[in-house]
C-alpha positions as CSV (number, residue, x, y, z in Angstrom):
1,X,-22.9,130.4,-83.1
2,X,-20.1,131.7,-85.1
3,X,-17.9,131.7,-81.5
4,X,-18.9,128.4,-81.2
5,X,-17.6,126.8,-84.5
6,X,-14.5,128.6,-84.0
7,X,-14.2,126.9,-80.5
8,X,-14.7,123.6,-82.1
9,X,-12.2,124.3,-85.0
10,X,-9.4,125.1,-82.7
11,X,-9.9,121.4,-80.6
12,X,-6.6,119.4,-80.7
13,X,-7.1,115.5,-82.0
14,X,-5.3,113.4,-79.5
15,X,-4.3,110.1,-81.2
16,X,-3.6,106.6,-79.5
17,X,-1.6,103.6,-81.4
18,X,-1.1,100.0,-80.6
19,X,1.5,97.8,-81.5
20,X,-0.5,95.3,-82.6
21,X,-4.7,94.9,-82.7
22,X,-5.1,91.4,-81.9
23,X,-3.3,89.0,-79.3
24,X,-3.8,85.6,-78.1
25,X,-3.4,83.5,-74.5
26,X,-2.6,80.2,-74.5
27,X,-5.0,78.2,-71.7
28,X,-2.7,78.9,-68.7
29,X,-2.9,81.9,-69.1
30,X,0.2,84.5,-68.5
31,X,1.4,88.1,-69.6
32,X,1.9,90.1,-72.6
33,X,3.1,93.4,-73.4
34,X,1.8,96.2,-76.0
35,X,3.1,98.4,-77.0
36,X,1.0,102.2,-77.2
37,X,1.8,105.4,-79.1
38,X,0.2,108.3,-78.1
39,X,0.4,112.4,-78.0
40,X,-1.7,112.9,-75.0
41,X,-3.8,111.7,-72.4
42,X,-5.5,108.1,-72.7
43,X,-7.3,105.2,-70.6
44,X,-8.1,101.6,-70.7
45,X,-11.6,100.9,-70.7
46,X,-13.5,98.3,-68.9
47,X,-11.9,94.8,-69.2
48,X,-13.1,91.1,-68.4
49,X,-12.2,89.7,-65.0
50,X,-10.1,87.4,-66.5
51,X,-7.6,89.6,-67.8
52,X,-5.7,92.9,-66.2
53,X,-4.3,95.5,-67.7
54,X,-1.6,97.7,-66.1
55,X,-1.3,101.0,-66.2
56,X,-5.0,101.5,-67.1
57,X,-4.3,104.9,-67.6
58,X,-1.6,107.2,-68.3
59,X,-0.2,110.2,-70.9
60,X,1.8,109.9,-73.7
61,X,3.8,106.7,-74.8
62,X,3.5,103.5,-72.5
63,X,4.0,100.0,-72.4
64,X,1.2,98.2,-71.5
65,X,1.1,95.1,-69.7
66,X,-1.8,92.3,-70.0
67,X,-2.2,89.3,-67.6
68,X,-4.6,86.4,-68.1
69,X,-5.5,84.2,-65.8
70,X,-5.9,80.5,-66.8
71,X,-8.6,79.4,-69.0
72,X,-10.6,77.0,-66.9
73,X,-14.4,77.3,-69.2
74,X,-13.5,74.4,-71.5
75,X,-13.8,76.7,-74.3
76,X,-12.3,79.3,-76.3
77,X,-12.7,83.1,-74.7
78,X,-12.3,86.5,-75.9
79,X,-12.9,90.3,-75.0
80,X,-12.2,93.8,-76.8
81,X,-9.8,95.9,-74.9
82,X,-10.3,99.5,-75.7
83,X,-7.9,102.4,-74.9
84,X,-9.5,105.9,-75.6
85,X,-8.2,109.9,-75.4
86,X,-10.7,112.5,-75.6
87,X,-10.7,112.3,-79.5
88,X,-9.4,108.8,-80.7
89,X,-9.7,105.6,-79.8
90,X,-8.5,101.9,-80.4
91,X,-9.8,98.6,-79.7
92,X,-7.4,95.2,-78.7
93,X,-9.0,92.0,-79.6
94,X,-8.0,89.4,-76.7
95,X,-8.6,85.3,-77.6
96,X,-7.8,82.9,-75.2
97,X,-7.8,78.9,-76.1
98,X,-8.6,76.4,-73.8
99,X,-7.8,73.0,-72.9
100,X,-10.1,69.7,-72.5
101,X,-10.0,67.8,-69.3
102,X,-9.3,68.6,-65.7
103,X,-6.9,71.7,-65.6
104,X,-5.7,74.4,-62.5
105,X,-4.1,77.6,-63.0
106,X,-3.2,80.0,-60.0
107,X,-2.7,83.5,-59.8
108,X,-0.3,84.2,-59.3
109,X,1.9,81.6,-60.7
110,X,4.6,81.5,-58.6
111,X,4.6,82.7,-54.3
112,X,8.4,84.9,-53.3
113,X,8.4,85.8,-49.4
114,X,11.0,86.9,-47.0
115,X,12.1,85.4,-43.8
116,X,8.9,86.7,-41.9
117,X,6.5,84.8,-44.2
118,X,3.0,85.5,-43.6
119,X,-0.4,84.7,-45.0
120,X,-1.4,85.3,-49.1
121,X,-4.2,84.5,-50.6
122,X,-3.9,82.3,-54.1
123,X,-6.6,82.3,-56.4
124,X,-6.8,78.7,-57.5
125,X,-8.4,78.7,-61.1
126,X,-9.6,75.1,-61.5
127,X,-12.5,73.2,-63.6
128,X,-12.9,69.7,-62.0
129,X,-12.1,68.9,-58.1
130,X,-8.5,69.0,-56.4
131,X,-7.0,68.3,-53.0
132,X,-3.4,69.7,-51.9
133,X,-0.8,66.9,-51.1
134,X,1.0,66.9,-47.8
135,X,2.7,69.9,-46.7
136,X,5.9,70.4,-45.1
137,X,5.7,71.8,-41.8
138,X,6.3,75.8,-42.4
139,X,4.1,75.9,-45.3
140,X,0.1,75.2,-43.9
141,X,-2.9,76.0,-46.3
142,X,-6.6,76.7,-45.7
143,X,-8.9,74.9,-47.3
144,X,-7.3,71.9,-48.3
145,X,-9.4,70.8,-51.1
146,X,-11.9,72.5,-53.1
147,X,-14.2,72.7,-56.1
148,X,-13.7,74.2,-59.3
149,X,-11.9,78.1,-58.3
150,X,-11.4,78.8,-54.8
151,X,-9.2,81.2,-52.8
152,X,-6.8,79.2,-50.9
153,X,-5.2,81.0,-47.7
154,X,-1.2,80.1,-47.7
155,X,0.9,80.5,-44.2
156,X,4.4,80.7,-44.6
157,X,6.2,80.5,-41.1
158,X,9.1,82.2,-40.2
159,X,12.1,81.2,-41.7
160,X,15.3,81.7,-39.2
161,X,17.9,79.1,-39.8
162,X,20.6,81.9,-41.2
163,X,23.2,79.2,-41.9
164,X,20.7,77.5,-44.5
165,X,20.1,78.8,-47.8
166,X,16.9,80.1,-49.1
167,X,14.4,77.1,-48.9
168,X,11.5,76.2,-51.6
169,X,8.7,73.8,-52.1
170,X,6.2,73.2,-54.9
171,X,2.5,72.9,-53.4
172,X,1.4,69.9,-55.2
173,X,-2.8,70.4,-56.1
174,X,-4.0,66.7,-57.4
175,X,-6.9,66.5,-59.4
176,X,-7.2,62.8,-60.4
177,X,-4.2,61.2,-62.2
178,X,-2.8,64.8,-62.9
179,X,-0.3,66.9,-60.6
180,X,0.1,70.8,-60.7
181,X,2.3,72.7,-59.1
182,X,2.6,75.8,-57.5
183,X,6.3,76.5,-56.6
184,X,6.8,78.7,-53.3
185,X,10.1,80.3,-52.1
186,X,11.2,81.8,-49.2
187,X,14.7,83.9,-48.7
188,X,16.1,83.3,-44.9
189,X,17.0,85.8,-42.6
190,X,20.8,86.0,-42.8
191,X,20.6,89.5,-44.3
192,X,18.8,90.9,-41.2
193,X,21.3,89.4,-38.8
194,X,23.5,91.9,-37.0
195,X,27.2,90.9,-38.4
196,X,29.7,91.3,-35.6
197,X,33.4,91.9,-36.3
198,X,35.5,90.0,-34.3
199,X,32.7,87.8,-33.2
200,X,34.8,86.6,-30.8
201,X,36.9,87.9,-28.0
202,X,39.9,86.8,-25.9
203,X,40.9,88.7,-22.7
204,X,43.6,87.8,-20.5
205,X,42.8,87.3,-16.4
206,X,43.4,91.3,-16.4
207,X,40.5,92.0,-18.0
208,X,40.1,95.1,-20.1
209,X,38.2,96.7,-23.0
210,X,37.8,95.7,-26.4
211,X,35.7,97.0,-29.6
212,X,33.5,95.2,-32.0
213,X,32.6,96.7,-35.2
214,X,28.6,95.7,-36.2
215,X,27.1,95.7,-39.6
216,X,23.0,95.8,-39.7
217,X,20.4,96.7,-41.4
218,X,18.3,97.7,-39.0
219,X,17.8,99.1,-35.4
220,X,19.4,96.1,-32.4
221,X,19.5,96.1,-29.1
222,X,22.2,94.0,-26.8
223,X,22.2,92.1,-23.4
224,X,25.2,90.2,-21.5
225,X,24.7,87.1,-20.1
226,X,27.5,87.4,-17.2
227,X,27.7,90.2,-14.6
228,X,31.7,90.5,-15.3
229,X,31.4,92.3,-18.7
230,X,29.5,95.7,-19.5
231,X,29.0,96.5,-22.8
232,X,28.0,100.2,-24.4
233,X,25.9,101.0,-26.2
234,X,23.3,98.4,-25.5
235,X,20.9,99.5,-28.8
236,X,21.5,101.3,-31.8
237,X,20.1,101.9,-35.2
238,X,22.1,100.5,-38.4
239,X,25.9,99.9,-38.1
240,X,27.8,101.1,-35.4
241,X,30.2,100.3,-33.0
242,X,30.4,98.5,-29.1
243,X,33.0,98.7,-26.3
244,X,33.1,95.5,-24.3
245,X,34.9,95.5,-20.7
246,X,35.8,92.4,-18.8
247,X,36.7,92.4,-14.9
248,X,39.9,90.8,-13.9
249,X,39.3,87.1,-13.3
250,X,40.4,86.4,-9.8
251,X,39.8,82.7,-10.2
252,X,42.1,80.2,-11.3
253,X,39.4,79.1,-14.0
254,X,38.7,80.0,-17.4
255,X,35.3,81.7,-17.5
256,X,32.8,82.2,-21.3
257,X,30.8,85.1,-21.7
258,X,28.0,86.3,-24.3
259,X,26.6,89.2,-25.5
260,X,23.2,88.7,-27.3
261,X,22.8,90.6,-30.2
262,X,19.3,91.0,-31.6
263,X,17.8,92.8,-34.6
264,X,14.4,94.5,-35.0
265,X,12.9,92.3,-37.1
266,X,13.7,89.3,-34.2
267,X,17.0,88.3,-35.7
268,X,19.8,86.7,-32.8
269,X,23.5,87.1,-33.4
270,X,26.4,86.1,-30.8
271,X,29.6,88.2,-29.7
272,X,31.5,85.2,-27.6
273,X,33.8,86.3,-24.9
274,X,36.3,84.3,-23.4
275,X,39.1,84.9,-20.5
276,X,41.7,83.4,-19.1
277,X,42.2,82.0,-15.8
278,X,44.3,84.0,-13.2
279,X,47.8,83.0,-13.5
280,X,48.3,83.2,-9.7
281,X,49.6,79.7,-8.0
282,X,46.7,77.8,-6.6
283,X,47.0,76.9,-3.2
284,X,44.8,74.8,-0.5
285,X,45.8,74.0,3.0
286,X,43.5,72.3,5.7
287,X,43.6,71.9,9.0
288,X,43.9,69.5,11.0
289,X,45.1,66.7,8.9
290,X,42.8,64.5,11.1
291,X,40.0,64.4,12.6
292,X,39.3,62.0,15.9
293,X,36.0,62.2,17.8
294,X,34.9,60.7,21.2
295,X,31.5,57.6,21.1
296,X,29.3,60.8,22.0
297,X,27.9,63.6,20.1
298,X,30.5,65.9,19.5
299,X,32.1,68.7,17.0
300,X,35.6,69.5,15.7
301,X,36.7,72.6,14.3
302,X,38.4,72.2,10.5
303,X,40.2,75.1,9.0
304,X,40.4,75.5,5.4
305,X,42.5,78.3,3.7
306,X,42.9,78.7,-0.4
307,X,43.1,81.5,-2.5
308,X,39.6,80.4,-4.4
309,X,36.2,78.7,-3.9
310,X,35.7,75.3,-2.1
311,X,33.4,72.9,-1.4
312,X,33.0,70.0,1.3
313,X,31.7,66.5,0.8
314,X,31.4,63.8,3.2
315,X,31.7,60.0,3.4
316,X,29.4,58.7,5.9
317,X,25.4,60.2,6.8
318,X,26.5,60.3,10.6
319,X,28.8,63.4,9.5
320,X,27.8,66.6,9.0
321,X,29.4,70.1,8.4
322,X,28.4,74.0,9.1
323,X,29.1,75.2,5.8
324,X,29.6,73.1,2.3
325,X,30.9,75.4,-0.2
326,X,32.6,78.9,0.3
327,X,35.3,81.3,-1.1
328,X,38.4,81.6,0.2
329,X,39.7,81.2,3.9
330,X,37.4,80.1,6.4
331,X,36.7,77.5,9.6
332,X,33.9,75.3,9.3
333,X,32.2,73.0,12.4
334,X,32.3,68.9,11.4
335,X,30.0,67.2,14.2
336,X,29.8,63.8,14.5
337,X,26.6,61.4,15.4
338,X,26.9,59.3,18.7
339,X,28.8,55.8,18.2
340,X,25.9,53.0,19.5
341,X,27.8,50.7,17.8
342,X,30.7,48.4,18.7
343,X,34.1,49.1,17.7
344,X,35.4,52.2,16.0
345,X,34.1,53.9,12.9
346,X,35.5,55.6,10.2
347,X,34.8,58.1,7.4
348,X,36.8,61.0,5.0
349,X,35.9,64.9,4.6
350,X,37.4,66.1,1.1
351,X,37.6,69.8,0.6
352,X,37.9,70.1,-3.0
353,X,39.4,73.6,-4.4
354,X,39.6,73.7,-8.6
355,X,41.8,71.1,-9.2
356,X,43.0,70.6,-5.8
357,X,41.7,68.4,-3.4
358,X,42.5,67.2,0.8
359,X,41.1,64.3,2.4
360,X,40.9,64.7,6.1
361,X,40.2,61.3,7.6
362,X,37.8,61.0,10.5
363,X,37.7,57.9,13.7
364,X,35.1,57.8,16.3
365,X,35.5,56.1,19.0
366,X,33.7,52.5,19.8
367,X,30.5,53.4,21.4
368,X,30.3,50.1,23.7
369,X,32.7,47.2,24.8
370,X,30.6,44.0,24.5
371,X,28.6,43.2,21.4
372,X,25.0,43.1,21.8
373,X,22.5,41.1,19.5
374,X,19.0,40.5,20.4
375,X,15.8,39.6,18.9
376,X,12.9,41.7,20.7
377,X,10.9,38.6,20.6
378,X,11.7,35.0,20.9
379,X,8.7,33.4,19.1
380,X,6.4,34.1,16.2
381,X,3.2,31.8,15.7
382,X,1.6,31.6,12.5
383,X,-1.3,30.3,10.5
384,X,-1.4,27.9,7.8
385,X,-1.4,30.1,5.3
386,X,1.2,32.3,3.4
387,X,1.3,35.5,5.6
388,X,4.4,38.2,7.2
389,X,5.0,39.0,10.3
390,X,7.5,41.7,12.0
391,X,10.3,41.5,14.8
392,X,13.1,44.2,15.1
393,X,16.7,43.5,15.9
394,X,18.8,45.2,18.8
395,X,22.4,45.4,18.0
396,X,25.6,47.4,18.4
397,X,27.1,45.1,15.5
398,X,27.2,43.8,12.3
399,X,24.7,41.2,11.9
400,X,23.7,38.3,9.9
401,X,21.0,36.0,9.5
402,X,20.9,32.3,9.0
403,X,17.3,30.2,8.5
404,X,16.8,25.9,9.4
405,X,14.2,26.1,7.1
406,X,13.4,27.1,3.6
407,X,10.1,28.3,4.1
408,X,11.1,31.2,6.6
409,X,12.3,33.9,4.3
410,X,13.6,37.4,5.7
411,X,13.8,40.5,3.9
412,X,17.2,41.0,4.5
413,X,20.2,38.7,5.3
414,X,22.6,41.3,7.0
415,X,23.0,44.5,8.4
416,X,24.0,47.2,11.2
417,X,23.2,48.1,14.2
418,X,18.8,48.4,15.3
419,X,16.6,47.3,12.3
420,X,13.3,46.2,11.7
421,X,13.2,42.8,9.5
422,X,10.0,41.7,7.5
423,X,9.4,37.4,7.8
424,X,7.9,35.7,5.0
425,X,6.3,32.8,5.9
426,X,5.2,30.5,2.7
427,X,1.7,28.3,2.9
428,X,2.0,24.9,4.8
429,X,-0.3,22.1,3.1
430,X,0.4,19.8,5.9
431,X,-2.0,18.4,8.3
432,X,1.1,18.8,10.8
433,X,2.5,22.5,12.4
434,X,6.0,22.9,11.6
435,X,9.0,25.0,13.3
436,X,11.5,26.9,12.0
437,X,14.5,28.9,13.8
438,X,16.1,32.0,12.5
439,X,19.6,32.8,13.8
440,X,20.9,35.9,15.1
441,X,24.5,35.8,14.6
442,X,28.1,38.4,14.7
443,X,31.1,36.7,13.4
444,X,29.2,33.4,12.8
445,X,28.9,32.8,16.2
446,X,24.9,32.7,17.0
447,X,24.1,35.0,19.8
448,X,20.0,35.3,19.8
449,X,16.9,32.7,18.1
450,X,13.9,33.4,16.8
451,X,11.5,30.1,17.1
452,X,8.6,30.4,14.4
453,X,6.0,28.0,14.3
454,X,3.1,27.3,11.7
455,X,-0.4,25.7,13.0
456,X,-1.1,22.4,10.4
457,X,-3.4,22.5,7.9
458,X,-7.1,21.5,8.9
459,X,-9.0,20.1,5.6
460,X,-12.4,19.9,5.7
461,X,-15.4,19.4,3.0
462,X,-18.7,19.8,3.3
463,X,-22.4,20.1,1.0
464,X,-25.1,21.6,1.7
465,X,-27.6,18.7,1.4
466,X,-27.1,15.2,1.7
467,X,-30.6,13.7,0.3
468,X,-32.7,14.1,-2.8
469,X,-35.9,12.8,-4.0
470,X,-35.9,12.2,-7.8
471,X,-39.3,11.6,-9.4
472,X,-39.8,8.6,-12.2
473,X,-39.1,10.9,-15.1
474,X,-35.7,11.6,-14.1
475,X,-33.9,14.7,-12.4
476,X,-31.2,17.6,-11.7
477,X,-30.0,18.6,-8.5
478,X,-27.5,20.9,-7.8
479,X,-25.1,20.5,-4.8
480,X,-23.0,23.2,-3.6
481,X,-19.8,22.3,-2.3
482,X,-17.9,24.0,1.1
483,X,-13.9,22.6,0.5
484,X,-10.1,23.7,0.8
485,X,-8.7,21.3,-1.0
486,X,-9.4,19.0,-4.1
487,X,-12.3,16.9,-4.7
488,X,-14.3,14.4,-6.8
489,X,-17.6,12.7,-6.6
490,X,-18.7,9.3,-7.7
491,X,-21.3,6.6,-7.1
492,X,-21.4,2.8,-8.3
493,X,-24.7,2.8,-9.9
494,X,-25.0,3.8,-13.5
495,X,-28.5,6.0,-13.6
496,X,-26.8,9.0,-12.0
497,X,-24.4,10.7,-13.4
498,X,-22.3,14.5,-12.2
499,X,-21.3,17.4,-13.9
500,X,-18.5,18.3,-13.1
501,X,-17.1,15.0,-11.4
502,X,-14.2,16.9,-9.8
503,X,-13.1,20.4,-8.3
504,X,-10.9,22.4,-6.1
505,X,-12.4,24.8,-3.6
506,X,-15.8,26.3,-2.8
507,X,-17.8,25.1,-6.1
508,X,-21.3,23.3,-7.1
509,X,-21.9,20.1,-9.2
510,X,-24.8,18.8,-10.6
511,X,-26.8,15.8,-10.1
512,X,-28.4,14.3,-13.3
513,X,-31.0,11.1,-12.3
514,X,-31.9,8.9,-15.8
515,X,-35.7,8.2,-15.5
516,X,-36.6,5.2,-13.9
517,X,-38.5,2.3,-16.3
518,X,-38.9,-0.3,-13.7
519,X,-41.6,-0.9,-11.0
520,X,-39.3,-0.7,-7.7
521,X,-37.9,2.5,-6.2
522,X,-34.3,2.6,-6.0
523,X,-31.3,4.5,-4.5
524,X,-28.0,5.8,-5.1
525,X,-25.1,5.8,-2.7
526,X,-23.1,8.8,-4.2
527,X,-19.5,9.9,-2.4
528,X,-18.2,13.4,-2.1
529,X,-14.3,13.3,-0.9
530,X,-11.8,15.3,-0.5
531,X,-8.3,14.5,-2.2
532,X,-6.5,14.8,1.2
533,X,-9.2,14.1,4.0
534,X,-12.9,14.0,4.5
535,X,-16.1,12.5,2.6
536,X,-19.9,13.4,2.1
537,X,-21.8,10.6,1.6
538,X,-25.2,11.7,-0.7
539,X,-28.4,9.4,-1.3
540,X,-30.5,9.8,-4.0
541,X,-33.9,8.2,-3.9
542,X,-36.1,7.3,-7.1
């Protein structure tokens, strides 16, 4: 006992002090620091969920920092903070007003990101409904709208655009009439860039090496976009340093180069190389200056000789070469088509080098002395009605057409050599066949005719009864009609009537019969006729 008081007397009181006993929050909450004052080891007890408190522990003096959320209740709050040590203790009393009608708070208060962006969750502390207002498109959140508090997931999307400055946006939450905002930042990515200096380079036709000092942040790695230069190192970590050769340019064009530099993190930067053409005279010489072929298949030899690339392009599809495009000297095959055709022909073969260019003209020879021009059939026969028909031409020659009638109508008016024309013949309404004549001619002098004739128009109408028997009380008949042309239907008595009185085609109309009052039978003469030719003649009888 008496080693037990002593142990108790010798116990060291640990004291705690706050800077002040009582604080209070406005309704939206926010943060507040306090002071504390203390000799020893201490600890925050158990607070609300409405408020932190950070540290919550510690030894010796501190500052302590509370944060309250917004007060959303629609009424006044409050809590007792305590901070204890092993002997003493201390008690904050926390208040918190409120606000009446629809209010939102978020914790936090405010959204920072970097470039990367990413997804955060925000504690939307609300007492009445709210939806979010439209977005822009690198800021997307998850739900939309909500009830009284919700978690709202926000995903910022990457933010590239090094040249711009850091972008922002308040998130706009609308309950009712009232707006609250939540503003959102995002820093871009300039700072994770890898800085080249020079960032760009000049090399003469020699070629040669140059060095490029970079400034980064973090580990790159590089890639060329042209097999001409070679750059080392191709990755590194942080700043550093690249050698970048260039071959000597044997062209006589300037030629553009990059390397690719790109960060870690994703980040692109540029080193742009450029190099001077060779300084060399350009030359281009082809041979022969002319090229003349027989009427029959046949190849000529063309010789090109330069100092650079080349290419071949031709005039006319019935030339054709071995080899289009190539690099310095060489001897290419041109082959002409045979010559069918009547009189000479002519085309060009350029041979383009840079900015230098030859045009070797080409003849062939006239594949036949007499012009020939020939329709492979004399005569076309026809319906009456709108149709085509084909017929080919046979010709060595430049052709052209020429029509006696309007209603023959070709495809094509003109053209050269064998072809195969498409004849458009329009509808003929006569009750008479017609004839046309399309003219073959070269030089306007007519050397073939086609004859095309067109069988008349046969009109005919028909119905598929001719007699009805109509009771006393009156009837309806209905009379279907067999016609190619127009017609109309009519009687001279007054008791029958038709519906419709006129038409065009295959059709129906109807009889209607009035009842009959009188004691004697009658009968109705009714006509059916065509507009052009033909009549039906119908009785009715009552």
């Amino acid at each position: 006992m008496a080693a037990l008081l002593l142990l108790v007397g010798c116990t060291k009181e640990v004291n705690v002090k706050l800077s002040e006993s009582t604080h209070d929050f406005e309704a939206v909450g926010g943060s507040a620091e306090i002071a504390l004052e203390s000799d020893g080891a201490w600890q925050v007890g158990t607070c609300p969920e409405w408020i932190t408190v950070s540290p919550s522990s510690g030894e010796g003096n501190a500052t302590l920092t509370l944060t309250c959320e917004g007060n959303v209740t629609g009424q006044e709050r409050s809590a007792e903070i305590m901070v204890s040590t092993k002997t003493n203790e201390v008690v904050l009393a926390v208040k918190q007003a409120f606000v009446e009608g629809d209010f939102i708070t978020f914790t936090p208060d405010s959204l920072n990101c970097d470039f990367q962006g990413g997804e955060f969750s925000i504690k939307v502390n609300a007492n009445c409904d709210w939806s979010i207002a439209p977005l822009p498109n690198w800021i997307q959140c998850e739900p939309m709208s909500g009830s009284q508090t919700t978690n709202v997931t926000m995903t910022i999307q990457r933010y590239s655009f090094s040249s711009e400055g850091n972008r922002e946006f308040n998130v706009d939450f609308v309950a009712g009439e009232q707006h609250f905002y939540l503003p959102v930042k995002q820093d871009n990515d300039q700072a994770y860039h890898v800085l080249p200096t020079p960032g760009d380079l000049v090399f003469s036709s020699e070629g040669g090496t140059q060095t490029v000092a970079l400034q980064s942040i973090t580990a790159w790695t590089l890639e060329c976009t042209e097999e001409w230069v070679s750059v080392t190192p191709t990755s590194g970590d942080g700043n550093g340093e690249i050698s970048v050769t260039v071959a000597p340019n044997a062209s006589f064009n300037p030629r553009s180069a990059r390397v690719v530099l790109t960060s870690s993190v994703g980040c692109i930067s540029n080193v742009r190389i450029s190099q001077e053409a060779s300084i060399n005279p350009h030359f281009l010489d082809v041979n022969p200056s002319e090229l003349v072929f027989p009427a029959e298949e046949s190849s000529l030899e063309l010789s090109i000789s330069t100092d650079s690339t080349w290419r071949v392009k031709f005039s006319e599809p019935w030339i054709s070469v071995s080899q289009e495009n190539g690099v310095g000297n060489a001897t290419i095959t041109v082959t002409a088509q045979a010559n069918n055709l009547l009189g000479n022909r002519h085309a060009e073969v350029d041979v383009i080098s840079g900015t230098l260019q030859q045009t070797i003209p080409v003849t062939q020879a006239s594949g036949s002395t007499q012009p020939i021009l020939s329709f492979t059939t004399d005569h076309l026969q026809l319906d009456c009605e709108h149709s085509f028909a084909s017929v080919s031409v046979s010709s060595n020659v430049q052709w052209t057409l020429r029509m006696s009638e309007d209603w023959v109508l070709p495809n094509v008016m003109e053209g050269l050599g064998d072809a195969d024309i498409q004849i458009e013949v329009k509808d003929n309404f006569e009750q008479e066949p017609r004839t046309a004549m399309v003219y073959l001619c070269y030089h306007d002098v007519v050397y073939d005719t086609l004859f095309v004739e067109q069988e008349a128009r046969v009109y005919h109408i028909e119905a598929n009864a001719t007699e009805f028997n109509a009771s006393n009380q009156g009837d309806t008949f209905v009379v279907s009609v067999s016609a190619n042309q127009s017609w109309n239907v009519y009687s001279i008595v007054t008791w029958v009537h038709f519906e419709p009185e006129e038409g065009y085609g295959d059709g129906t109309f109807r009889i209607i019969v009035d009842p009959n009052n009188s004691v004697h039978s009658r009968t109705a003469e009714i006509r059916l006729a065509g507009d052009v030719d033909g009549l039906v003649t119908i009785f009715v009888n009552q």
